[in-house]
C-alpha positions as CSV (number, residue, x, y, z in Angstrom):
1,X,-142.2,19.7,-11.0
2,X,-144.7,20.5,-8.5
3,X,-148.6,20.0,-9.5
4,X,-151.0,22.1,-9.2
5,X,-152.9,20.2,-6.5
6,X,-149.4,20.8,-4.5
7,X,-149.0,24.3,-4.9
8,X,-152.8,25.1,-3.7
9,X,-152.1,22.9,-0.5
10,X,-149.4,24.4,-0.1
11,X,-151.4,27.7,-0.1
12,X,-154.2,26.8,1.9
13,X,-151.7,25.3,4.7
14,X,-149.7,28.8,4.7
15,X,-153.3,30.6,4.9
16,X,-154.6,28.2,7.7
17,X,-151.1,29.5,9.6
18,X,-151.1,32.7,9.4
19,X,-154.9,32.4,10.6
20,X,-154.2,30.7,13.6
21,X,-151.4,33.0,14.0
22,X,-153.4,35.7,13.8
23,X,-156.1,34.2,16.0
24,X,-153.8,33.9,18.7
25,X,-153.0,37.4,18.8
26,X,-156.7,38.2,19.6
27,X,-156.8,35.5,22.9
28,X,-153.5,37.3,24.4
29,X,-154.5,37.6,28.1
30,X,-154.0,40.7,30.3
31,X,-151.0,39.3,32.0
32,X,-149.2,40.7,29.5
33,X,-150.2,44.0,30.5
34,X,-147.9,46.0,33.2
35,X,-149.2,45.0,36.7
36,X,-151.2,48.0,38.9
37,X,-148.2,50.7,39.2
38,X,-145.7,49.2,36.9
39,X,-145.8,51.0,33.0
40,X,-144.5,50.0,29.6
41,X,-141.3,51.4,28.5
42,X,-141.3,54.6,27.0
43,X,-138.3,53.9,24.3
44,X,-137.9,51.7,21.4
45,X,-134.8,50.6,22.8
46,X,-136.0,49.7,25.9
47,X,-139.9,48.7,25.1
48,X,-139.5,44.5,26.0
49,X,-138.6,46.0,29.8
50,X,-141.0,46.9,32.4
51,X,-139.1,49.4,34.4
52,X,-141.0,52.7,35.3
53,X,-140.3,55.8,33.3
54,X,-140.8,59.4,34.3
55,X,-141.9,59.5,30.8
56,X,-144.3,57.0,31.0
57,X,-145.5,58.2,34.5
58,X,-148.3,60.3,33.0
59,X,-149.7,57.0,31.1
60,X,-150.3,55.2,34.6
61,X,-152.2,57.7,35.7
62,X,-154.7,57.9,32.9
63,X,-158.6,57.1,34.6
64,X,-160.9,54.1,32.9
65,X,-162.7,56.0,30.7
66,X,-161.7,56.7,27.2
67,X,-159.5,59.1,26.4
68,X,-160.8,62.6,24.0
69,X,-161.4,62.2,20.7
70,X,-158.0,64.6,20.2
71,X,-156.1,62.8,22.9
72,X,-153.3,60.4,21.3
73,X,-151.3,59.6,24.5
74,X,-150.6,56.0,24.4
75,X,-150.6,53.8,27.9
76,X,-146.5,53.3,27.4
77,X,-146.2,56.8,26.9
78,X,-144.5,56.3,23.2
79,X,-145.7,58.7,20.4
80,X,-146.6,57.6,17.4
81,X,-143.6,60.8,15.2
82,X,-140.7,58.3,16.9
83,X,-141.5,55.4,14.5
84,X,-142.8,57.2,11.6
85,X,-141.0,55.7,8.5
86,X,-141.6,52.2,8.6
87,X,-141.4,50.0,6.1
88,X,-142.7,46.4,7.3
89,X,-146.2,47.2,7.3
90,X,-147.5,44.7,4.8
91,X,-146.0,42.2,6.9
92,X,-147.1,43.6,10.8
93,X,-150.9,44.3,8.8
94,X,-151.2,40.2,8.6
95,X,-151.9,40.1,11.6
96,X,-155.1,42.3,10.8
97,X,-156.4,40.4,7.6
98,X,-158.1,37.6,9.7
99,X,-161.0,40.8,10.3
100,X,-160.2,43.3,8.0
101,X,-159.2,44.2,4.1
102,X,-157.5,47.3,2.8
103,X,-160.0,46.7,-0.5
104,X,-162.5,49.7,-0.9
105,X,-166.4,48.3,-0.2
106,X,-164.7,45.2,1.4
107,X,-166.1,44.0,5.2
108,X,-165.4,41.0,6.8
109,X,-165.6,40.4,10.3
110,X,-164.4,44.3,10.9
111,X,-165.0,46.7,8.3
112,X,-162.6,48.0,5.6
113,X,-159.8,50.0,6.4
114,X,-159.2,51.0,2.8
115,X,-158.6,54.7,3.2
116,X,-159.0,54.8,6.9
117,X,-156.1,57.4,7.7
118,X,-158.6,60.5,8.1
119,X,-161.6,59.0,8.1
120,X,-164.0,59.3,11.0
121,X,-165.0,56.6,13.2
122,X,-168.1,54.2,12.3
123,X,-168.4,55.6,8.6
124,X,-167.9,52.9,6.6
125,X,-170.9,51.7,4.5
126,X,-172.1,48.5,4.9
127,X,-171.1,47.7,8.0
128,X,-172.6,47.7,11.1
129,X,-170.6,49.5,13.9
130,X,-171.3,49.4,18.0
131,X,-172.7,52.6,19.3
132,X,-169.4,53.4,20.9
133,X,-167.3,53.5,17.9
134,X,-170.2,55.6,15.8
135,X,-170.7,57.7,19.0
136,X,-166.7,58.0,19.7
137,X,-166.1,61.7,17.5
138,X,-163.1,59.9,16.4
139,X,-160.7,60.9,13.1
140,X,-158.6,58.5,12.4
141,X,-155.6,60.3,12.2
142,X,-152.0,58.4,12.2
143,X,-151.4,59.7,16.0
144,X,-155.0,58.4,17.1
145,X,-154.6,55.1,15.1
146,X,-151.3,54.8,17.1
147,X,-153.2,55.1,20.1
148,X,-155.8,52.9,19.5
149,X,-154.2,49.9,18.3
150,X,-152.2,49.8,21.1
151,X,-154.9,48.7,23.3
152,X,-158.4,49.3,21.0
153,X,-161.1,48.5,24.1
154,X,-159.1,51.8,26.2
155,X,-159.8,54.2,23.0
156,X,-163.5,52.7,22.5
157,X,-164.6,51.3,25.3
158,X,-167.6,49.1,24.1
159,X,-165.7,48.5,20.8
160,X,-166.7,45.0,18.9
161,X,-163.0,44.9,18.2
162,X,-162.3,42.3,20.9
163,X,-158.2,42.7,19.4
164,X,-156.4,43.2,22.5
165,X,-153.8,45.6,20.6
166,X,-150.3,45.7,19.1
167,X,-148.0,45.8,21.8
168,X,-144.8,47.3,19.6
169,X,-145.5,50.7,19.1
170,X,-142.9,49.5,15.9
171,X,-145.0,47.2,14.6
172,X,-148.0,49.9,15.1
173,X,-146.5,52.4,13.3
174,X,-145.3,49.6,10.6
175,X,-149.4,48.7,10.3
176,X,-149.9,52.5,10.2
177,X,-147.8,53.3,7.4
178,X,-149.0,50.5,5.3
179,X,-152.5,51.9,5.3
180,X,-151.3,55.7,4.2
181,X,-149.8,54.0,1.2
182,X,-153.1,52.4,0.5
183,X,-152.1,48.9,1.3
């Protein structure tokens, strides 16, 4: 039988992985990115490709600046009602835990996200936002959440959120639907 002293080792060494896990999702570099004139895949079946897509052509030519408070086009061109449904969110949302909580009144490094689906941007109390995300006129709809986490800094520029995104729109829209269930 296993002592106690074992078991909580055991916990803190799983913690400490899933940390540095995490952590190494934030230091992603840009490489990963589509080069100049290349675009993401606009289909779940095809999304670890790189090959252009006329339905991903409107994506490459989206300007610097931020897209509209109502806009929800993503940079691969995927909407967010293709992968509603999903049912790993607990497990994509780990990734998220080094920064946030889903626990109401709960900051850490990033604020609470307890409740976030239809909340407006920079509202939480307690925590202090950057100018751009209190200034941004977002809602955090399902669609614009979709968006953001795909590549956070494009939505807000001047974000503190220095997470370079979620790649997968599945694993987005996983994250997504963990949060409308409350966590």
């Amino acid at each position: 039988m296993k002592s106690a002293s074992t078991i909580r080792f055991g916990h803190v060494a799983l913690c400490v992985a899933l940390s540095a896990t995490a952590l190494s999702a934030c230091s992603k570099k840009a490489a990963e990115e589509p080069a100049a004139g290349e675009t993401a895949a606009a289909t779940p079946e095809a999304a670890t490709t790189n090959a252009p897509t006329e339905a991903a052509a409107p994506a490459a030519t989206a300007s610097a600046a931020a897209p509209a408070p109502d806009n929800v086009d993503t940079l691969s061109g995927v909407k967010f009602a293709g992968y509603t449904g999903a049912a790993k969110g607990k497990t994509a949302f780990i990734t998220c835990q080094t920064c946030h909580t889903v626990e109401a009144g709960v900051n850490k490094i990033g604020p609470s996200l307890h409740e976030v689906v239809g909340r407006a941007a920079g509202t939480v109390a307690g925590y202090t936002y950057s100018a751009a995300n209190k200034n941004s006129g977002i809602t955090w709809t399902p669609e614009k959440l979709f968006q953001y986490l795909e590549k956070p800094q494009r939505v807000v520029p001047g974000t503190k959120m220095a997470f370079p995104g979620i790649p997968d729109p599945q694993k987005r829209a996983d994250v997504i639907a963990y949060l409308q269930a409350g966590g």
